[in-house]
C-alpha positions in Angstrom: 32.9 -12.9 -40.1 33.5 -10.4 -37.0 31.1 -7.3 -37.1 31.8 -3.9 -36.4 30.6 -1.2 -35.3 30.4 1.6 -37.6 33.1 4.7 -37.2 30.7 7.6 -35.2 31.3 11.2 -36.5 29.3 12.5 -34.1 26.1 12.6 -31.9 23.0 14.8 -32.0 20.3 15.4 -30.1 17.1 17.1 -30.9 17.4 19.5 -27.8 21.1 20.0 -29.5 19.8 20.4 -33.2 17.1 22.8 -32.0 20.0 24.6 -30.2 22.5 25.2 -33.5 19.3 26.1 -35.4 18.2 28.8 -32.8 21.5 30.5 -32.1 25.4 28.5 -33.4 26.8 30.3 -30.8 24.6 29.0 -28.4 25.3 24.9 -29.5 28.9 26.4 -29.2 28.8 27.3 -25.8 26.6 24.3 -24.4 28.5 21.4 -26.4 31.7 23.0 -27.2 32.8 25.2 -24.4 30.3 23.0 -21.7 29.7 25.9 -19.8 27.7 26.1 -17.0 23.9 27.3 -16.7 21.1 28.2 -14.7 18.8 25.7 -13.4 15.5 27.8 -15.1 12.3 27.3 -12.8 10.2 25.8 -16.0 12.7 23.5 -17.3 12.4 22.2 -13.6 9.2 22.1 -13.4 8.9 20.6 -16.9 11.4 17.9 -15.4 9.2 17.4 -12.2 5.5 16.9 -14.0 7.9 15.0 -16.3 8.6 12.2 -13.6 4.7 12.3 -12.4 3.5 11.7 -15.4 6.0 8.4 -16.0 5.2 6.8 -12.2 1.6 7.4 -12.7 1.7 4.2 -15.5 3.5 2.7 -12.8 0.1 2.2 -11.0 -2.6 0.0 -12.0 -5.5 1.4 -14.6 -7.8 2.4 -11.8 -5.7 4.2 -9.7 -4.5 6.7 -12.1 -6.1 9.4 -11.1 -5.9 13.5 -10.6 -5.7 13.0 -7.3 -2.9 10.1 -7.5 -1.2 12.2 -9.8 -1.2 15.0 -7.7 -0.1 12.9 -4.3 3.0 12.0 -6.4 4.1 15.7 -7.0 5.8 16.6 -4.1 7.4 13.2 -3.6 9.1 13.8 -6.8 9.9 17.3 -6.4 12.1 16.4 -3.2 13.6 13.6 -5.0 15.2 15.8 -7.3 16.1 18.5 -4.4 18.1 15.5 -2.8 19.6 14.7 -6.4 20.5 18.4 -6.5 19.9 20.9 -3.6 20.6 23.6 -6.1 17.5 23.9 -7.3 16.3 25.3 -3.9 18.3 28.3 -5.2 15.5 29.4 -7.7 13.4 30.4 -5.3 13.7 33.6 -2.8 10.7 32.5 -0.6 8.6 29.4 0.4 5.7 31.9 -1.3 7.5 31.8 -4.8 7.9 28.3 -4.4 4.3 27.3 -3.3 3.4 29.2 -6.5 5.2 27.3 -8.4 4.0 23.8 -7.2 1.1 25.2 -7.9 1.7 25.9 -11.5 2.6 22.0 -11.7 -0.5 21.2 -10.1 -2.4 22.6 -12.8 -0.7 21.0 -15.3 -1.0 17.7 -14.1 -4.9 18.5 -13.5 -5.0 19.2 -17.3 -3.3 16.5 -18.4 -6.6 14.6 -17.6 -8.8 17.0 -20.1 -6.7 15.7 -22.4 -5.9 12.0 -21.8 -7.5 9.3 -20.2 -4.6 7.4 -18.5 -6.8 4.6 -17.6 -7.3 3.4 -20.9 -3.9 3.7 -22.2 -1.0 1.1 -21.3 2.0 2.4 -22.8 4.6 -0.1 -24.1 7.8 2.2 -23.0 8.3 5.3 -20.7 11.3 7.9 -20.9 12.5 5.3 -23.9 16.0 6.1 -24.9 16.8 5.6 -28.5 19.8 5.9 -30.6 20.4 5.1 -34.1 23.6 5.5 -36.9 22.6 6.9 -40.0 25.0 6.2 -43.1 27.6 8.9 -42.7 28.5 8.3 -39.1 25.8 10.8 -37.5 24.7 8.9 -34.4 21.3 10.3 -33.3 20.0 10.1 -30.1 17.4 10.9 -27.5 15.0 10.3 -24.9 10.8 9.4 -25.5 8.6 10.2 -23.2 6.2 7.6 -24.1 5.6 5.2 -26.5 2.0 3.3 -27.2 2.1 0.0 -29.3 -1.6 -0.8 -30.7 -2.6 -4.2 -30.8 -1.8 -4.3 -34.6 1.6 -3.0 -34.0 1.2 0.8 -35.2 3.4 2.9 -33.0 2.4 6.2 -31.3 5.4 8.1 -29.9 3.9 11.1 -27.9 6.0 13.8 -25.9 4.7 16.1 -23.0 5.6 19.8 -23.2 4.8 21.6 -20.7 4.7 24.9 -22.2 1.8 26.4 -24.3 1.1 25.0 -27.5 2.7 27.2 -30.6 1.0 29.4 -33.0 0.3 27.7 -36.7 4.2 29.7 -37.6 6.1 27.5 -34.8 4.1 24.0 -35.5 7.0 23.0 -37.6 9.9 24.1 -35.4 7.9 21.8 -32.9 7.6 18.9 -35.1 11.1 18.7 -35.8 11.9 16.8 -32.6 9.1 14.4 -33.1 10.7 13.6 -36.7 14.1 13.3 -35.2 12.9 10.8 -32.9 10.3 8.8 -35.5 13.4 8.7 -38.3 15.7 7.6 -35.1 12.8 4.5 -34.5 12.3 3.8 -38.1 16.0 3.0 -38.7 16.0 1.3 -35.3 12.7 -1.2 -36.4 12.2 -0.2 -40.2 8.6 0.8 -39.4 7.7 4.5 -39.3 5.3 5.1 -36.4 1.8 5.9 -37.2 1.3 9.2 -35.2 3.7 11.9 -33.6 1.5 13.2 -30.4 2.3 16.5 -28.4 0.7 17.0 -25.7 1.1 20.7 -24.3 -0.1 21.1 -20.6 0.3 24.8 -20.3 -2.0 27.7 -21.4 -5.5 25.8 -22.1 -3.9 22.4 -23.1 -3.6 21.3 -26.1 -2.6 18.1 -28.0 -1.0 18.6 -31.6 -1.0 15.0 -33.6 1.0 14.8 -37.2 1.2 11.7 -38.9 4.8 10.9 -41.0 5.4 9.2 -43.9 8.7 7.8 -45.1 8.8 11.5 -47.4 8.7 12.9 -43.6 11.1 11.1 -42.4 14.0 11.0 -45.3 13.5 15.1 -45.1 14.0 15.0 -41.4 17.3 13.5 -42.1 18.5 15.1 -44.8 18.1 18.2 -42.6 19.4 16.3 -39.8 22.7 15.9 -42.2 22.9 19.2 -43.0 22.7 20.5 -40.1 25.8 18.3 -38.9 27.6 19.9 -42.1 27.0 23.2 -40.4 28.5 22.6 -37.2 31.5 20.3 -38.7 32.3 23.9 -40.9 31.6 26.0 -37.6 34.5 23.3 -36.0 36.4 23.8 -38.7 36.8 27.5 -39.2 36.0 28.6 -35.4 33.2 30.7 -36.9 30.1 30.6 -34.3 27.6 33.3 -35.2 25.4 34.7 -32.5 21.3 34.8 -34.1 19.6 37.1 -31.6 15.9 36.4 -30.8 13.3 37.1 -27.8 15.0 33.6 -26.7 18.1 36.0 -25.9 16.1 37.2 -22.8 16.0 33.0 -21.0 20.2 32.6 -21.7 22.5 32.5 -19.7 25.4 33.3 -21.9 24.9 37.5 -22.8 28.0 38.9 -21.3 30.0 36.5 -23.5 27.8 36.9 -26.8 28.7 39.5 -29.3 25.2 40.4 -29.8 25.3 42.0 -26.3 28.5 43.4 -26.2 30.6 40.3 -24.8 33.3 38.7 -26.0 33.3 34.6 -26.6 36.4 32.7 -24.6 38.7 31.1 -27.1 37.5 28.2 -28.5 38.5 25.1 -26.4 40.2 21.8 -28.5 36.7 19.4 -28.3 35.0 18.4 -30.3 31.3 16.7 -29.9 32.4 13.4 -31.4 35.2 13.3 -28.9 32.6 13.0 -26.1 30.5 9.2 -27.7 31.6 6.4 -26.0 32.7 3.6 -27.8 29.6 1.5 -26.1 26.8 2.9 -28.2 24.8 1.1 -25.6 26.5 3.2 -22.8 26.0 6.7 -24.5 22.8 8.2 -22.2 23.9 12.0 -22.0 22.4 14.2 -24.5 24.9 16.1 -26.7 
């Protein structure tokens, strides 16, 4: 008997979920239309502690250190300034951007106030994960880290590195870390024992939830639901605009409605159009 693969309908991501839930428009514009943005100077420096944080499990227990962490900084950030000299651009002066090294500097000295590195040995870094669900939806995304106990139970634990939310946002902030424990569970059929955020801006902070399988089968069925939305918003061209104080970080005003612009037409893509028939070969976010 041959297998197959099953028909994909689609991909989502949780950056692109969060993004059709905060503003359709806005999923429009970044998965529809592709258009181009801003390098922002925290996403980059988000992306830069990011990559510290994964090469400092590189070294052995007893090196991982503040001061190891912090040697790895710079080294990093000119890795990505060869990848893409753009980012240069966000600054105006070597000022503004020795403040901003700065500002990684101490985040990477509190990630040590709230995790001991030397007594953890994760089982995966910056773990990408994709999994079908029963109508087609493929979901996908990236781990930062994931920590295998000695009995099995999996941790999956993400870095932010902005401040922790207020008790109103918690949930919004969950929802990626249920995205990527129902994306594990259908991959392994075990739900992982504990979602960890760890927050390295403001005071620091590290929020831990622990799912159930009740969690999880509500994570999808908004995860569904959500797909429904955007298939209608396909189908009828309708992509309303949802202003909030996020409006003031995008890129996109002059063309949104909710500031006067006017949206280009709709171009003939659609996000399913973009999955690779290799499931294995799908790595960009959608």
């Amino acid at each position: 008997m041959t297998l197959t693969e099953p028909v994909i309908i689609g991909a989502l991501s949780p950056s692109r979920a969060g993004d059709f839930m905060t503003c359709p428009l806005l999923y429009r514009f970044r998965v529809i239309d592709q258009l181009p943005e801003k390098p922002s100077q925290a996403a980059v420096r988000g992306t830069v502690v990011h990559a510290v944080l994964e090469r400092l499990y590189d070294l052995p227990a007893s090196h991982r250190s503040v001061r190891a962490a912090l040697e790895l900084l710079e080294p990093q950030w000119t890795r990505l300034l060869a990848d893409d000299p753009q980012y240069a651009e966000m600054f105006t002066d070597d000022a503004e951007q020795g403040e901003w090294l700065a500002q990684a500097r101490g985040m990477l000295e509190r990630y040590f106030t709230l995790e001991d590195p030397t007594r953890l040995e994760p089982a995966e870094r910056e773990l990408y994960v994709e999994a079908v669900l029963d109508g087609g939806l493929m979901l996908r995304g990236y781990v930062d880290r994931l920590d295998v106990a000695p009995t099995g139970e999996v941790r999956v634990v993400d870095y932010k590195t902005g401040s922790a939310p207020g008790p109103d946002f918690e949930a919004k902030a969950l929802f990626q870390m249920k995205f990527y424990a129902l994306v594990l569970w259908r991959l392994r059929g075990e739900v992982p024992r504990l979602l960890q955020l760890v927050y390295l801006g403001g005071a620091g902070e590290v929020l831990r939830y622990a799912p159930d399988e009740a969690d999880l089968l509500a994570t999808e069925r908004k995860v569904m639901a959500l797909w429904a939305a955007i298939e209608r918003s396909m189908e009828t061209g309708e992509w309303r605009a949802r202003r909030s104080r996020l409006c003031d970080w995008c890129d996109h005003q002059a063309l949104c409605p909710e500031f006067g612009g006017t949206p280009p037409p709709v171009p003939d893509r659609r996000p399913g159009d973009t999955v690779r028939s290799n499931r294995r070969a799908a790595t960009d976010e959608l």
